[in-house]
C-alpha positions as CSV (number, residue, x, y, z in Angstrom):
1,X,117.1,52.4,104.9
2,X,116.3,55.4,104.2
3,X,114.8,56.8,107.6
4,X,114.0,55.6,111.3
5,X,110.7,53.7,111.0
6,X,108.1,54.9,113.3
7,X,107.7,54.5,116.4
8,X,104.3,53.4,118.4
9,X,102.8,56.3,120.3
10,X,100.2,55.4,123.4
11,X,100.5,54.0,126.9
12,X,101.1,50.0,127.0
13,X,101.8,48.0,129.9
14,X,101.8,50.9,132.0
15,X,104.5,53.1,130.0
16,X,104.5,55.7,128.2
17,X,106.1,55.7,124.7
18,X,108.6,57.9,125.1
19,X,109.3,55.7,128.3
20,X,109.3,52.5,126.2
21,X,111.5,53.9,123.6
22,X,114.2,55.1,126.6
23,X,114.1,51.4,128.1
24,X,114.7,50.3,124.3
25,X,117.7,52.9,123.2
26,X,119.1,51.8,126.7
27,X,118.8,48.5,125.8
28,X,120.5,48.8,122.6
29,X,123.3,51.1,124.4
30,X,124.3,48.1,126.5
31,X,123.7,45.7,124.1
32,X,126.0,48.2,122.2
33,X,128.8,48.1,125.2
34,X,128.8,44.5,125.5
35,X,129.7,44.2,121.3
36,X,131.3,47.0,120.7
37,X,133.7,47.2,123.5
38,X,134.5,43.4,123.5
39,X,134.3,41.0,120.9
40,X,133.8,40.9,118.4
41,X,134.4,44.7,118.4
42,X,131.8,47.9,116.5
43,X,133.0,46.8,113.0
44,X,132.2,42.9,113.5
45,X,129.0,43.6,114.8
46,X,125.9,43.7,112.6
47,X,122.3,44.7,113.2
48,X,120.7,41.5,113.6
49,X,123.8,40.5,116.6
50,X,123.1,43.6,118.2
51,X,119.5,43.2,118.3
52,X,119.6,39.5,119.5
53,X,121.9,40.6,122.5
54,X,119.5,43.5,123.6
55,X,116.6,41.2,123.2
56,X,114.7,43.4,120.5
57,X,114.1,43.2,117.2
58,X,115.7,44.6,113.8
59,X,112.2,46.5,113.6
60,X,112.8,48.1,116.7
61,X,116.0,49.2,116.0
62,X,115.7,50.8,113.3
63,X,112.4,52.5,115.1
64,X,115.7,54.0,117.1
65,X,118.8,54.4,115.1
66,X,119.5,54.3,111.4
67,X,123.0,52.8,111.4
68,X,125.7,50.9,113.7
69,X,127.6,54.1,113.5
70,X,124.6,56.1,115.2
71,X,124.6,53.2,118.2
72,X,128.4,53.7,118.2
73,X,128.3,57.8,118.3
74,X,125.8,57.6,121.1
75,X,127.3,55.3,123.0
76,X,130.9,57.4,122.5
77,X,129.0,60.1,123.3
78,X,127.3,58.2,126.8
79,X,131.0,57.3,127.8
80,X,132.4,60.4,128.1
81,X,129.2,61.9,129.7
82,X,129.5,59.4,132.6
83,X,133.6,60.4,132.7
84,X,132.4,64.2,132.4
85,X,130.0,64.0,135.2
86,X,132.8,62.2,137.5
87,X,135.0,64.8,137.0
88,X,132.5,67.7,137.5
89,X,131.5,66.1,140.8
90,X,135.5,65.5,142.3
91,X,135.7,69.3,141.0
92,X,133.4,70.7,143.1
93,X,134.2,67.7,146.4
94,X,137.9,69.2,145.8
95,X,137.0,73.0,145.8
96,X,138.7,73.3,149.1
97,X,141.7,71.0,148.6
98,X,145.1,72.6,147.9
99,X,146.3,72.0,144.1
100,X,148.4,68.9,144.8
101,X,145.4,67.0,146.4
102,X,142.7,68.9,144.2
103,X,144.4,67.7,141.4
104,X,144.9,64.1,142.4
105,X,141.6,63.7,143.2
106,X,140.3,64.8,139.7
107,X,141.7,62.7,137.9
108,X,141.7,59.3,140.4
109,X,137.7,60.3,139.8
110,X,138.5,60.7,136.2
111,X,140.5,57.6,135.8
112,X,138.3,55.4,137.8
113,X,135.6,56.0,136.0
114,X,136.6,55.3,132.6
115,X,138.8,51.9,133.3
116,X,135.9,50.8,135.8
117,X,134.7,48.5,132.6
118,X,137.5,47.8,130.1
119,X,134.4,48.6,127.8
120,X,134.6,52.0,128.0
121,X,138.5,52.4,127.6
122,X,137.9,50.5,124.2
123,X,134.9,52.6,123.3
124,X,136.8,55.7,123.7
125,X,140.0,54.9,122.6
126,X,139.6,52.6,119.9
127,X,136.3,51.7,118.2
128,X,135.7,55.2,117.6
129,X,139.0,55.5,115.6
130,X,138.6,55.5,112.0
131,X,135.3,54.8,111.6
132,X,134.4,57.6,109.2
133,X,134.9,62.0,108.9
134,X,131.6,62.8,111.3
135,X,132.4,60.3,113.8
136,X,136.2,61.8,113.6
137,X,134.8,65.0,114.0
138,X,133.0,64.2,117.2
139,X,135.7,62.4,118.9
140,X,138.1,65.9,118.7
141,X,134.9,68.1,120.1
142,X,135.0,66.0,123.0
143,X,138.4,66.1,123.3
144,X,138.3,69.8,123.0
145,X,135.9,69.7,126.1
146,X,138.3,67.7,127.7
147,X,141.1,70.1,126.8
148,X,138.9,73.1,127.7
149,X,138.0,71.7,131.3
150,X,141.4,71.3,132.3
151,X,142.4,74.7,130.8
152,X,139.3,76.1,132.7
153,X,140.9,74.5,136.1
154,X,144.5,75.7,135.0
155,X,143.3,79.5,134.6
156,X,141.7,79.2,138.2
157,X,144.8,77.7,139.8
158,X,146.4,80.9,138.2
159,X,144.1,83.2,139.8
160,X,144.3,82.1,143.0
161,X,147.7,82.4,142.3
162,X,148.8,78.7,143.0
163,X,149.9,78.0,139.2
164,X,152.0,80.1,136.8
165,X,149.8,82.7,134.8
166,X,150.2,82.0,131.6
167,X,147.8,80.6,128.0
168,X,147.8,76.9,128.8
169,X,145.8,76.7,125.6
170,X,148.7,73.9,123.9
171,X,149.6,72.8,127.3
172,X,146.2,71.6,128.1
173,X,145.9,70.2,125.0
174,X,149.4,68.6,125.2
175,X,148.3,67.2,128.5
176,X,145.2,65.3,127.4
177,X,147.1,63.7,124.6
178,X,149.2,62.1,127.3
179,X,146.0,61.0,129.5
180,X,144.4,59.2,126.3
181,X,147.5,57.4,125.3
182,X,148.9,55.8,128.8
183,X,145.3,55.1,129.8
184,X,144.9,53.2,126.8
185,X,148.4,51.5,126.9
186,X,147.7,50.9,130.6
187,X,144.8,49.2,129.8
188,X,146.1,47.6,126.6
189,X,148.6,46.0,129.2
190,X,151.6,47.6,127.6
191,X,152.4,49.4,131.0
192,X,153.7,47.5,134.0
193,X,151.9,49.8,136.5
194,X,148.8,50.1,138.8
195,X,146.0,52.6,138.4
196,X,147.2,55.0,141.0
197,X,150.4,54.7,139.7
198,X,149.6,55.8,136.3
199,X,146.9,58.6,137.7
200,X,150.3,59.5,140.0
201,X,152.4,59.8,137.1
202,X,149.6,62.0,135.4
203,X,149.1,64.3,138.5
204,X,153.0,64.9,138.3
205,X,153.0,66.3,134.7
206,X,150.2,68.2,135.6
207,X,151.7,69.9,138.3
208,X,155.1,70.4,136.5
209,X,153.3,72.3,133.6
210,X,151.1,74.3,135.9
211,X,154.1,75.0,138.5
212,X,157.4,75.3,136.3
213,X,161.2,74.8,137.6
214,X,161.6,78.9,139.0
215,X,158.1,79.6,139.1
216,X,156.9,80.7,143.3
217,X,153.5,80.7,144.0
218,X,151.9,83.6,145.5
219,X,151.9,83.3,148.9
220,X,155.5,81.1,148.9
């Protein structure tokens, strides 16, 4: 199909259109959610299955998307926005905290978020793998914004003068490659550990890359 079909404009039942067509691209997202990040999976799902499950039409959907793989990049997109605003919010709850505890408590906010639905840990960490060069593309600039907000907290650590000064450029980006892969084995059940203890284990690299073997902080 070439294009997204039109849209009806106007007030019905009380809505606006722009409201009905937010109630239906939610729809879709969850419907999305539900196929995608269970079974059977983004790639055996087709347009008509996700459809039935969010109670709309084909019509309809292509009156909001023009593929699976523009449900798929929204909903990748919706993921790591929900993650993203749990983490902005246990950064500024942990302004206070010293680096041990503000740093737990990131990513025990981080962490919670994304494995509170098994969904989401498959969106993020599988489905989107593969699937073609844009949807690559998108996956590494939210990774980079991953890798830049933890560089962003590592520079202010520095400042303060609690963590070594340094470029934690590759660091940072070292350091989110681990996240992704034992959240995912955690939750693939190929790691014989709880939650905390895997956020634990995380805080603990953290801290050795921000406070090295012979590094003293400031006021030590």
């Amino acid at each position: 199909m070439a294009g997204r079909l039109r849209a009806p404009s106007g007030r019905y039942g009380g809505k606006s259109a722009e409201e009905r067509q937010a109630e239906r691209r939610r729809r879709f997202l969850d419907a999305a959610l539900q196929l995608f990040g269970d079974t059977p999976g983004y790639r055996g799902t087709t347009v008509a299955a996700l459809s039935e499950t969010a109670g709309l039409s084909t019509r309809q959907f292509y009156e909001e998307f023009r593929t699976l793989e523009d449900v798929l990049a929204a909903l990748h997109l919706q993921v790591n926005d929900w993650a993203e605003e749990a983490v902005l919010t246990a950064v500024a709850d942990a302004q206070h905290l010293p680096i041990a505890e503000r740093t737990a408590a990131i990513f025990r906010a981080y962490a919670a978020n994304v494995t509170a639905d098994p969904r989401r840990v498959r969106i993020t960490f599988v489905e989107i793998i593969g699937v073609s060069p844009r949807l690559e593309e998108q996956r590494l600039a939210r990774r980079a914004r991953w890798v830049d907000l933890v560089r962003a907290e590592a520079e202010a650590f520095a400042v303060r003068g609690e963590a070594a000064p340094r470029d934690y450029r590759l660091a940072a980006t070292a350091f989110i490659g681990s996240v992704n892969g034992l959240l995912h084995d955690w939750n693939a059940g190929w790691v014989q550990a709880t939650l905390d203890e895997v956020v634990d284990e995380l805080v603990r690299q953290l801290l050795g890359i921000l406070r090295p073997p012979g590094w003293t902080p400031r006021d030590g």
